[in-house]
MIPA-210485 format. One record per residue: residue in three letters; x, y, z of N, C-alpha, C in turn. Coordinates in steps of 0.001 Angstrom, whole numbers, plus 500000, padded with zeros to 6 digits. Example, Ala and Ser with C-alpha at 12.3 -4.5 7.8 and 13.67 -1.06 7.14 Angstrom:
2
rest | n_east | n_north | n_up | ca_east | ca_north | ca_up | c_east | c_north | c_up
ALA | 513190 | 494310 | 507800 | 512300 | 495500 | 507800 | 513200 | 496700 | 507800 $
SER | 512850 | 497750 | 507080 | 513670 | 498940 | 507140 | 512900 | 500030 | 507870 $
//
This chain:
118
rest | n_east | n_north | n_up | ca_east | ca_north | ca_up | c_east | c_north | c_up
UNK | 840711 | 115316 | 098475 | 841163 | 115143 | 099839 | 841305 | 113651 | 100110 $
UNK | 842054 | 114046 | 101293 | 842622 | 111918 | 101016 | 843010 | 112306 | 102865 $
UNK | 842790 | 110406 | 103318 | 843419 | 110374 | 104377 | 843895 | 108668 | 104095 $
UNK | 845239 | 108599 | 104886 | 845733 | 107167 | 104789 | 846682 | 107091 | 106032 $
UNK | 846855 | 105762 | 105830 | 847309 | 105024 | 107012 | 847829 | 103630 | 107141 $
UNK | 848767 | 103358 | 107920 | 849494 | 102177 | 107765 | 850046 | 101502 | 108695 $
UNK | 849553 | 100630 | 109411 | 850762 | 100001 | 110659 | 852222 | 099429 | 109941 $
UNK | 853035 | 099163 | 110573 | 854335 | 098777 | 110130 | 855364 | 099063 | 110838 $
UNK | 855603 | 099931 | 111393 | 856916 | 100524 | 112119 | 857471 | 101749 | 111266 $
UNK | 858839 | 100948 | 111096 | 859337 | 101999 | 110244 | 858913 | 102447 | 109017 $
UNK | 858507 | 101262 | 108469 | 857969 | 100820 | 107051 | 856985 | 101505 | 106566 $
UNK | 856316 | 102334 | 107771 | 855280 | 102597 | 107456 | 855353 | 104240 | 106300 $
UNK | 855967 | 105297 | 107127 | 856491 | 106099 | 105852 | 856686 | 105855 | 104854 $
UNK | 857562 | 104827 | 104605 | 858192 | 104495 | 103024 | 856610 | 103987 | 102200 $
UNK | 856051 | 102920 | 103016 | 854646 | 102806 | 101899 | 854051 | 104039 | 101483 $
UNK | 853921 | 104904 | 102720 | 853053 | 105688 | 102670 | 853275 | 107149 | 101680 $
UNK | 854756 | 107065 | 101003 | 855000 | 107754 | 100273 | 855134 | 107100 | 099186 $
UNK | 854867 | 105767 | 099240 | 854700 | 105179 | 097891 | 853412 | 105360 | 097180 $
UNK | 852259 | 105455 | 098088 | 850986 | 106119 | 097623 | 851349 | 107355 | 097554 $
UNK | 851444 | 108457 | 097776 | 851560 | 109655 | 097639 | 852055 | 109985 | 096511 $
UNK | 853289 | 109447 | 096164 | 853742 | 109750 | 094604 | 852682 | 108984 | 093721 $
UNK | 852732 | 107334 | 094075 | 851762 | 106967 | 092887 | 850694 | 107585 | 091975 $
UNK | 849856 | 108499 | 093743 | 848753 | 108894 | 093273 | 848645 | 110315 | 092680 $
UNK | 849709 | 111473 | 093484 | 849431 | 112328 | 093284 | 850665 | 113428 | 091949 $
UNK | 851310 | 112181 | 091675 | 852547 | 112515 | 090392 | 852337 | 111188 | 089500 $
UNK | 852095 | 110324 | 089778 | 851537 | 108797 | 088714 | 850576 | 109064 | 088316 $
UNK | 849452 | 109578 | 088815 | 848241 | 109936 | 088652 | 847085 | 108693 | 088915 $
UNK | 847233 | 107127 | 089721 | 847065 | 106228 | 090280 | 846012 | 106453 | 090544 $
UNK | 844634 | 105822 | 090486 | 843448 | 105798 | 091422 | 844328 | 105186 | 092984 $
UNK | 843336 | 105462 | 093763 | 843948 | 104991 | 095037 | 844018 | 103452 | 095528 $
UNK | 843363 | 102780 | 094955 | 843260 | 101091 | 095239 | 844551 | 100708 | 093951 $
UNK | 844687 | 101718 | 092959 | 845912 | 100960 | 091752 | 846970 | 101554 | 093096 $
UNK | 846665 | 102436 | 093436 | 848647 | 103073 | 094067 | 848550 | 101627 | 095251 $
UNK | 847665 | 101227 | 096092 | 848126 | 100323 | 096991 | 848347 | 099230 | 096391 $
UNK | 847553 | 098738 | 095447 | 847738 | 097541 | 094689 | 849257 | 097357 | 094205 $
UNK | 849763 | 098045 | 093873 | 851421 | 098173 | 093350 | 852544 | 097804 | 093683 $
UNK | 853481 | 097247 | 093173 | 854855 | 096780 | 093869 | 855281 | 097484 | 095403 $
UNK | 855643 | 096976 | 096009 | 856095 | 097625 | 097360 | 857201 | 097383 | 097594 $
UNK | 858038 | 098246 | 098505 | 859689 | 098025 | 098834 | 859452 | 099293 | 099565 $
UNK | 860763 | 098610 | 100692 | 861264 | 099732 | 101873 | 862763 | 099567 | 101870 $
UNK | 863515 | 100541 | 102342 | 864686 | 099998 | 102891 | 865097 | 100105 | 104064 $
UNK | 866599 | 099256 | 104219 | 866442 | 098979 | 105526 | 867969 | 099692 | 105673 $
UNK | 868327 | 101005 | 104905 | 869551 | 101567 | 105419 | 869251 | 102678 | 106102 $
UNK | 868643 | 102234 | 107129 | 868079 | 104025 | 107784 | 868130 | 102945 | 109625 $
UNK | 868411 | 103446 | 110466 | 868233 | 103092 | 111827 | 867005 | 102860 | 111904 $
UNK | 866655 | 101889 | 112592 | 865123 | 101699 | 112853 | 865323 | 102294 | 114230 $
UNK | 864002 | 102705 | 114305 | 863318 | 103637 | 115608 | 863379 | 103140 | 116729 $
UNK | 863350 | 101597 | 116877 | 863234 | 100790 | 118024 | 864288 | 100001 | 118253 $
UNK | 864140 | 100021 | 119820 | 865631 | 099081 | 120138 | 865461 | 097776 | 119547 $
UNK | 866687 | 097482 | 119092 | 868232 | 098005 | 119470 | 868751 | 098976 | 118111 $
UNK | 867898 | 099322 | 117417 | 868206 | 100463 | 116400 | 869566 | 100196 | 115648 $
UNK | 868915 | 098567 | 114910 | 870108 | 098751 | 114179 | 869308 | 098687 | 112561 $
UNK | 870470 | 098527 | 111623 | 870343 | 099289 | 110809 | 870446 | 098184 | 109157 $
UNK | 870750 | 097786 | 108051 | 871670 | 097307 | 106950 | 871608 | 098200 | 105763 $
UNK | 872587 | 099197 | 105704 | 873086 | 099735 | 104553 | 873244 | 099038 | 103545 $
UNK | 872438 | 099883 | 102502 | 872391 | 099383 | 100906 | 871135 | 097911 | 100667 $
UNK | 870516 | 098270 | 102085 | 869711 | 097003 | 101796 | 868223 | 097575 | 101022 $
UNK | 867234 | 096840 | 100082 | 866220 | 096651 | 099749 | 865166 | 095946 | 100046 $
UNK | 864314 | 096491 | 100699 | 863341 | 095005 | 100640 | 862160 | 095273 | 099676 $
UNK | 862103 | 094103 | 098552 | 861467 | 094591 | 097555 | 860293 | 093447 | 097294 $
UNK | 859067 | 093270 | 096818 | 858346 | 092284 | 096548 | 858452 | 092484 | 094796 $
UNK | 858502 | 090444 | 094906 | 858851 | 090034 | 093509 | 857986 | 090572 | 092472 $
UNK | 856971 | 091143 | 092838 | 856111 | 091570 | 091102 | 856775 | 093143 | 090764 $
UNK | 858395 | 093616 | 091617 | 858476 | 094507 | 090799 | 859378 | 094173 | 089752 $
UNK | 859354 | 093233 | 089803 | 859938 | 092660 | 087707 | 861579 | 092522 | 088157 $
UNK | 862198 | 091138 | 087702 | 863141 | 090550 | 087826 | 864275 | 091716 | 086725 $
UNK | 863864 | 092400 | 085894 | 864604 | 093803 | 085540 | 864593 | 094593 | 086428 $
UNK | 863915 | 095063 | 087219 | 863966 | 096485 | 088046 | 865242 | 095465 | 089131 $
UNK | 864426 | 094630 | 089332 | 865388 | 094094 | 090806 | 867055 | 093802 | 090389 $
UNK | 866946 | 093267 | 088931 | 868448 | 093005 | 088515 | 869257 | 094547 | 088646 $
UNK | 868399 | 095693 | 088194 | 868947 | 097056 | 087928 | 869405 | 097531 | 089586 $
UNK | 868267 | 096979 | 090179 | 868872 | 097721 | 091740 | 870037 | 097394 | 092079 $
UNK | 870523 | 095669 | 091652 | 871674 | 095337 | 092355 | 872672 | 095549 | 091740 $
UNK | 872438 | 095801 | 090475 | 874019 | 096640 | 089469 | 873694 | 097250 | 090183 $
UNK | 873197 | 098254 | 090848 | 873572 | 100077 | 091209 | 873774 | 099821 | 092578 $
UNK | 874094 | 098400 | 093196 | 874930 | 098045 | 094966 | 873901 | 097829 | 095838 $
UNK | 872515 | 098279 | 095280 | 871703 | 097639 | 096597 | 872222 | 096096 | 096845 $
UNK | 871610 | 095851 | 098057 | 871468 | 094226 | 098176 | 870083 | 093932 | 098945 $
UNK | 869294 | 093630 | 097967 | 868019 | 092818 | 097510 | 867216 | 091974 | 098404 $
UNK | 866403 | 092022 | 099209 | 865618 | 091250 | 099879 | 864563 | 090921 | 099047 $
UNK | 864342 | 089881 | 098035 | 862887 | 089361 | 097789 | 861956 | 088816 | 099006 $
UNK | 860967 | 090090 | 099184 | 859651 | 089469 | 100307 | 858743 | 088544 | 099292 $
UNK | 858467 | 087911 | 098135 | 857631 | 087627 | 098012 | 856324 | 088261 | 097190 $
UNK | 855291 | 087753 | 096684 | 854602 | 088575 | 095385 | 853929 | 089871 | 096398 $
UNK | 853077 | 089451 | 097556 | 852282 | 090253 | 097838 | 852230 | 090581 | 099265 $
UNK | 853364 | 090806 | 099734 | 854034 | 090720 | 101412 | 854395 | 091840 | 102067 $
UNK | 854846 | 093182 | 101055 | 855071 | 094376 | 102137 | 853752 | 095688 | 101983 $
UNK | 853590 | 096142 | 102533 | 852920 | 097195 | 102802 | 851420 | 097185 | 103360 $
UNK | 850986 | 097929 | 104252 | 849614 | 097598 | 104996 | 849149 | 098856 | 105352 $
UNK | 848671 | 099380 | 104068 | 847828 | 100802 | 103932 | 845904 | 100571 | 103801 $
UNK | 845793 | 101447 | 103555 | 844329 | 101914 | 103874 | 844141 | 103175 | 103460 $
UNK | 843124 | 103770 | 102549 | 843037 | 105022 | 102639 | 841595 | 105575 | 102157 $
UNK | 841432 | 106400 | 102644 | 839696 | 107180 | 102122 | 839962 | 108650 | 101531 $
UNK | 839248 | 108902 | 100396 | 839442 | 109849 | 099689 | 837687 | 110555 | 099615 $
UNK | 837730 | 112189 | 099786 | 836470 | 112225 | 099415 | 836635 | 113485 | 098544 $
UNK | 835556 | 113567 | 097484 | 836132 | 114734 | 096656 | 835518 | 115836 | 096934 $
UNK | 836210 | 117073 | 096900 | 835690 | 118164 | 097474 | 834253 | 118542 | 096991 $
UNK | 833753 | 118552 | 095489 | 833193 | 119098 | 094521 | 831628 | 118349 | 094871 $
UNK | 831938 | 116862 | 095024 | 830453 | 116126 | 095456 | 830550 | 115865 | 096371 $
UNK | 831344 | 115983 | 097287 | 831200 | 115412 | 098702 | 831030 | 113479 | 098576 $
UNK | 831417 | 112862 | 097241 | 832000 | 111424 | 097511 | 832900 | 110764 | 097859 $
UNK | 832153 | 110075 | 098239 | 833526 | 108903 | 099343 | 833768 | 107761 | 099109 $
UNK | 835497 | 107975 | 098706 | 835507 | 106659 | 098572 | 836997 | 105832 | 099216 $
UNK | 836749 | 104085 | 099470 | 838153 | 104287 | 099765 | 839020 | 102527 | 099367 $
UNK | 839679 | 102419 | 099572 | 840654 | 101260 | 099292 | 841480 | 101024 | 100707 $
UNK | 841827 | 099872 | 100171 | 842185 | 098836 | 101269 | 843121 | 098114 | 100550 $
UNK | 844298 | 097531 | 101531 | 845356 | 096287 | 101265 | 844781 | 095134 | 101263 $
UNK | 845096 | 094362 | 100477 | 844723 | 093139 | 099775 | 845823 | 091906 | 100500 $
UNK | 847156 | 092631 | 101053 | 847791 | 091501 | 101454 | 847778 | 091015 | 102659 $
UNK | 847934 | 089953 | 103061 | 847506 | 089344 | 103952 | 845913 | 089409 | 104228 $
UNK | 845126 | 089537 | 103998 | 843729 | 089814 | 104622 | 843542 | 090528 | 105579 $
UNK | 844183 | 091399 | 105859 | 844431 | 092079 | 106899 | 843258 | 093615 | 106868 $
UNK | 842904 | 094061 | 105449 | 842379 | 095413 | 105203 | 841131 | 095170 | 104422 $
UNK | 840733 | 096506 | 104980 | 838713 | 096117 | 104523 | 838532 | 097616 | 103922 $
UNK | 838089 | 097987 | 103163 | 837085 | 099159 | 102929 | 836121 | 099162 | 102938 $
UNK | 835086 | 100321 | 103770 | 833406 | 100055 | 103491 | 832908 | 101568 | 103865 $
UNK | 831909 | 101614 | 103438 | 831303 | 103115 | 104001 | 830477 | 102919 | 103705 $
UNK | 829181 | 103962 | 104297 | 828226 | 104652 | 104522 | 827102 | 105528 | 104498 $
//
């Protein structure tokens, strides 16, 4: 069992299914799935005024390898480098059914996220 969470806006889905696959088809402990390259895009309307939009855009942080990023833009994205350790602001606690342990992870970027328990 798992719970997570993320401020961001729009952004926040897209991280938040970036853990979800990591962990639960990657097979990721939960501090490796947040620890991991991050990217959102920005061809979807954002939610808030003035709800605009940039088709075919990426926003990707540089540690996902100057190959992946070259491959996105052969295939027409157009590429926002945020930087090594700049998008995503998750959090999550996992406890396992079987022992009743708890455990959880936290974002590392910006200093923004803490894990601790009890």
């Amino acid at each position: 069992m798992a719970a997570l969470g993320s401020p961001g806006g729009d952004q926040q889905d897209q991280w938040q299914l970036l853990y979800l696959l990591r962990t639960l088809v990657g097979g990721y402990a939960p501090q490796q799935a947040i620890d991991a390259p991050a990217f959102h895009t920005r061809s979807m309307p954002d939610s808030f005024w003035p709800r605009t939009w940039d088709p075919g855009r990426a926003v990707v942080e540089d540690r996902l390898g100057a190959d992946v990023i070259a491959e996105l833009e052969r295939r027409g994205h157009r590429v926002t480098r945020a930087g090594d350790w700049t998008l995503g602001r998750l959090s999550a606690v996992t406890r396992d059914p079987e022992t009743g342990l708890l455990a959880a992870a936290a974002n590392p970027r910006g200093m923004q996220g803490y894990a601790a328990g009890r």
